[in-house]
C-alpha positions in Angstrom: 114.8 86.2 67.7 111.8 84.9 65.5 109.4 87.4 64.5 105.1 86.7 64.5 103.5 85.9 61.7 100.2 86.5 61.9 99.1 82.7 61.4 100.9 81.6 64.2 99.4 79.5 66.8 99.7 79.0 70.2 98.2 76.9 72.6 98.4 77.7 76.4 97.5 75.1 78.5 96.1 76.4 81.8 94.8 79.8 80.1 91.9 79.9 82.4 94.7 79.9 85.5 96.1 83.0 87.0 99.6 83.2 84.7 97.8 81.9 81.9 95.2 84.4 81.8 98.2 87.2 81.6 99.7 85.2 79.2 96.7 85.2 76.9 95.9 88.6 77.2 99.7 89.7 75.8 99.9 86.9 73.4 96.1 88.4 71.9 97.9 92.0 71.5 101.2 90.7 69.7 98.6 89.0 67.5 98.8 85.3 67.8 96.2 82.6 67.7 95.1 81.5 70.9 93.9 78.8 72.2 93.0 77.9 75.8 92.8 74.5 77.5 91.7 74.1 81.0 88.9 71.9 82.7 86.5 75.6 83.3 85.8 78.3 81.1 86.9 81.7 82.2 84.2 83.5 84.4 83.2 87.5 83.3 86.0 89.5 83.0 88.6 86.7 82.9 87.3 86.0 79.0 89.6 87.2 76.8 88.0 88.3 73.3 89.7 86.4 70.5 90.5 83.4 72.3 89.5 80.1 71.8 88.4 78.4 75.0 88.3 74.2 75.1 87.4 72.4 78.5 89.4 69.4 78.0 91.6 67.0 81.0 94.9 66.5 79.5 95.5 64.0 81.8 93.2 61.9 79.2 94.9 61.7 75.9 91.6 60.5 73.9 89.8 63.4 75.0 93.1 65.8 74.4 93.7 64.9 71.1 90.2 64.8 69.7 89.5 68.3 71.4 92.5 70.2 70.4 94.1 68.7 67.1 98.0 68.9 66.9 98.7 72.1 64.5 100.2 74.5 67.0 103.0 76.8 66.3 103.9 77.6 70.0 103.0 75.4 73.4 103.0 76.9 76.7 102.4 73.9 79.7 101.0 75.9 82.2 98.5 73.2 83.6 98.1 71.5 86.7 97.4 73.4 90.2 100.7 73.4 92.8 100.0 70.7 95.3 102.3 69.7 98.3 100.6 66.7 99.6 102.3 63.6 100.2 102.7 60.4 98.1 100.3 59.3 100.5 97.6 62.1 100.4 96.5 62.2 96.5 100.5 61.9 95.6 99.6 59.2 92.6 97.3 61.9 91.2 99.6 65.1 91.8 102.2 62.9 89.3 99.7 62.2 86.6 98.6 66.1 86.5 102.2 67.4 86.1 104.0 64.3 84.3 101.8 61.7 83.1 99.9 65.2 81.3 103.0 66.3 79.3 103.9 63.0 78.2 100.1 63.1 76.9 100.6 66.8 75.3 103.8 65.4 73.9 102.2 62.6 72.0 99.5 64.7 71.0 101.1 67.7 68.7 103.5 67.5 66.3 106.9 67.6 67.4 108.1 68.4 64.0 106.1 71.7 63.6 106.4 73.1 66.3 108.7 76.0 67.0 109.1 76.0 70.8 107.1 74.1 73.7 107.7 76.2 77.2 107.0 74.1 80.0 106.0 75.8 83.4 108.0 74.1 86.0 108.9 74.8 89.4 111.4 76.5 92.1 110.2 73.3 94.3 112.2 71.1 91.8 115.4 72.1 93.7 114.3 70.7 96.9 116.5 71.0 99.2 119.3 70.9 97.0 121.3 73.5 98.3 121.7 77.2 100.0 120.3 79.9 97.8 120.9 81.2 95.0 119.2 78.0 92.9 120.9 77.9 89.8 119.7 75.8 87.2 123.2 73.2 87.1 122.2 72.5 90.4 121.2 68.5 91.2 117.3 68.5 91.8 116.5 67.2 95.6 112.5 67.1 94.9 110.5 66.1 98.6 107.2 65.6 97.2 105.3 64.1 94.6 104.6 67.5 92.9 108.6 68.1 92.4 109.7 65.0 91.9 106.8 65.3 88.5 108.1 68.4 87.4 111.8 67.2 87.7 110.8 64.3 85.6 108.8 66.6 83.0 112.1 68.4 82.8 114.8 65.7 82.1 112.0 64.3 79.5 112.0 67.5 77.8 115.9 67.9 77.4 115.7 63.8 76.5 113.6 64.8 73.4 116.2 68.1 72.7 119.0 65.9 73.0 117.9 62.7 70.9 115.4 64.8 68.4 116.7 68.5 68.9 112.9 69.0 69.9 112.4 72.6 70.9 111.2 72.7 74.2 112.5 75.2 76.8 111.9 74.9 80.7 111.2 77.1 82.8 111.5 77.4 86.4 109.3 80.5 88.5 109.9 80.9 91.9 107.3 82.8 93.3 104.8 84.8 91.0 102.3 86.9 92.2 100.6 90.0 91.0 96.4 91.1 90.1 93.9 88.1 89.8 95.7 85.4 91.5 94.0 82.7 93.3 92.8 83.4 96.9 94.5 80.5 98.1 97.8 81.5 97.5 100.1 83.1 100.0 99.8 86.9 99.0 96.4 87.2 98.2 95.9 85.3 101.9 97.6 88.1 103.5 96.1 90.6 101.9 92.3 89.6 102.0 93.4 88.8 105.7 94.6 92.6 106.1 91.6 94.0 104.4 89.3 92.3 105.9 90.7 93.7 109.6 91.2 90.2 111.0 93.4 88.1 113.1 95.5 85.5 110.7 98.1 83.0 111.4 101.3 82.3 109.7 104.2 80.5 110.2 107.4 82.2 112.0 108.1 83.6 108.5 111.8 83.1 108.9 111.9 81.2 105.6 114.1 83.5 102.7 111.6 83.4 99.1 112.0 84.7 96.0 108.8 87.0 94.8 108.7 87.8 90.9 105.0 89.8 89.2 103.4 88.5 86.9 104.1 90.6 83.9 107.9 90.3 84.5 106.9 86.1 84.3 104.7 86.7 81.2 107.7 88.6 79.9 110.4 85.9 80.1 108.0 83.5 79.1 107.2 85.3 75.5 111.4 85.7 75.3 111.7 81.8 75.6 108.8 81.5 73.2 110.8 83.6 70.2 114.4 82.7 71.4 116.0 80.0 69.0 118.6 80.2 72.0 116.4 79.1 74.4 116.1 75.6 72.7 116.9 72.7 75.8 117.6 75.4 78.6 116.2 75.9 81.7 115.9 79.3 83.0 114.9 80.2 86.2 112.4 82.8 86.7 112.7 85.4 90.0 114.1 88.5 91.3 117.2 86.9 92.2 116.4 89.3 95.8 115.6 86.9 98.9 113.3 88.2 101.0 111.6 86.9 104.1 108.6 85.8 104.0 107.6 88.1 108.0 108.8 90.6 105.8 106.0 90.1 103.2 103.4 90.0 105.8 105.1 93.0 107.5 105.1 95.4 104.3 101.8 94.3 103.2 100.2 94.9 106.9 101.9 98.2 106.9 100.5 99.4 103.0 97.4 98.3 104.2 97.1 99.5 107.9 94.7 96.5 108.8 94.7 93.0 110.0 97.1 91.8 112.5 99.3 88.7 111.7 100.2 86.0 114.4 103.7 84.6 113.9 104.4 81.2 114.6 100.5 79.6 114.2 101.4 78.1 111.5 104.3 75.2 111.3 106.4 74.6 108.6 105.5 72.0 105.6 107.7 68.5 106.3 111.3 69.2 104.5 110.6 72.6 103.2 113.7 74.7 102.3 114.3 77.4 104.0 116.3 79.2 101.7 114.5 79.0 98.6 115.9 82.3 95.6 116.8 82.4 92.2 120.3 83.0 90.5 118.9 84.9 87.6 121.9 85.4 85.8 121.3 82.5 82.9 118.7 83.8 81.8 119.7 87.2 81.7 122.8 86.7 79.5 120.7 84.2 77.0 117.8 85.5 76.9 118.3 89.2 77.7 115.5 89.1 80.2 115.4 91.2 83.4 112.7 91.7 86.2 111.2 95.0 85.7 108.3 95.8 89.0 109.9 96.4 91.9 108.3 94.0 94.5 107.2 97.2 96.5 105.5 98.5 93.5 104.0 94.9 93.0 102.9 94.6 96.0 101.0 97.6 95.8 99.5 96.7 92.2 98.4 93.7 93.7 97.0 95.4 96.9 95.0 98.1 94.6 93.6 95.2 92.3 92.2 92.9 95.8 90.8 96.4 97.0 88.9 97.1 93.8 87.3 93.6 93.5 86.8 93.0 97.3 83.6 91.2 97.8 
């Protein structure tokens, strides 16, 4: 385990984003560096004293390296928005932000400083690869553009461990939820939907998911950052507990006493898996990491936070 010195630096790339933000606001107290790059500067409370924020695309390296220099410590890849769409629908684009972009912040810093880059990537990478539990050994079956880029951003990052023991470490979350995420995302839906008393659709929720909060994320993401035993893994990131996803919407409409869900509005995405959960033991044994909120408990964290800042 490496210890902080106090000159350490650490960008995180996607700060302004829901993980991101948590990550900053941990990484401030243990007393790094920080720098942010996004394309929006944090709005009211989601500035973070201390840090520095830079609007920059990195899907433009000019702009990248000009903006942000290459004397980092620590690099955290959180950037790029989940997107489902089809090769045909924007897929090009969805490739650039989550492969073409690292290949850009890989060029840009120096590999030879650096002391660990933790790329962000994705339960989606597995596909449909095979019945849960996803363990990391597993052959990747990606079935959209978005998966098929962070599969690539993977096997590139264990290229560079492998040919230039580059220290860069993968990680894979399933799903992570918890206070401030986006609205768009499936809990926050549900529970704006049950708060606000209203009628919502959703699929037949039959689908088994993996839910893991946000500080149990930010957790194993800080243990990869000051692991030298992390160097060319991939972890996955979950509960390693499958639940369904009419559960969710049946705990959450029950905490909350409102709204009223309607199952089966909703059809499933083309090709998505159905049985979608981590095997969590890797990354306990190297890293020592374990999931610490209970997803009850989260759940209700979440719920108090979407109460307090209901508009």
């Amino acid at each position: 385990m490496e210890y902080i010195n106090n000159s350490d630096k650490i960008l995180v790339v996607g700060g302004t984003g829901f993980i991101g933000h948590h990550l900053l606001k941990e990484t401030i107290k243990r007393g790094f560096s920080c720098t942010s790059i996004s394309l929006n500067l944090p709005v009211g409370s989601r500035k973070i004293e201390k840090v520095n924020y830079v609007i920059a695309d990195i899907n433009n390296k000019s702009e990248l390296k000009s903006k942000i220099g290459d004397d980092y410590d620590y690099v955290v890849n959180l950037g790029g928005y989940p997107n489902h769409n089809s090769l045909d629908k924007g897929g090009a684009k969805i490739i650039n932000s989550h492969f073409i972009s690292v290949l850009n912040l890989l060029s840009v810093i120096s590999r030879k400083k650096i002391k660990r880059f933790i790329q962000i990537g994705s339960s989606d990478e597995y596909g449909e690869a095979i019945l849960g539990p996803q363990v990391e050994t597993s052959r990747e079956q990606p079935i959209s553009p978005y998966s098929i880029a962070k599969v690539a951003s993977t096997h590139f990052i264990q290229m560079l461990f492998r040919s230039e023991q580059f220290p860069g470490v993968t990680l894979r979350p399933f799903l992570i939820y918890g206070p401030g995420q986006d609205e768009k995302r499936f809990i926050p839906q549900v529970i704006k939907g049950c708060l606000s008393e209203l009628k919502f659709p959703t699929s037949e929720g039959t689908q088994l998911r993996d839910f893991c909060h946000v500080n149990d994320a930010v957790n194993a993401i800080m243990l990869a950052m000051l692991s030298n035993d992390a160097n060319g893994n991939i972890f996955n990131i979950g509960s390693g507990v499958p639940v369904t996803i009419r559960s969710v919407v049946e705990l959450i409409t029950k905490i909350i006493n409102k709204g009223k869900p309607i199952f089966g509005e909703i059809p499933l995405r083309p090709g998505e898996a159905m049985n979608l959960y981590a095997n969590i033991e890797f990354i306990q044994k190297v890293l020592n990491w374990e999931p610490k909120v209970g997803f009850q408990t989260g759940i209700m964290n979440a719920i108090d936070w979407y109460q307090k800042h209901d508009e």
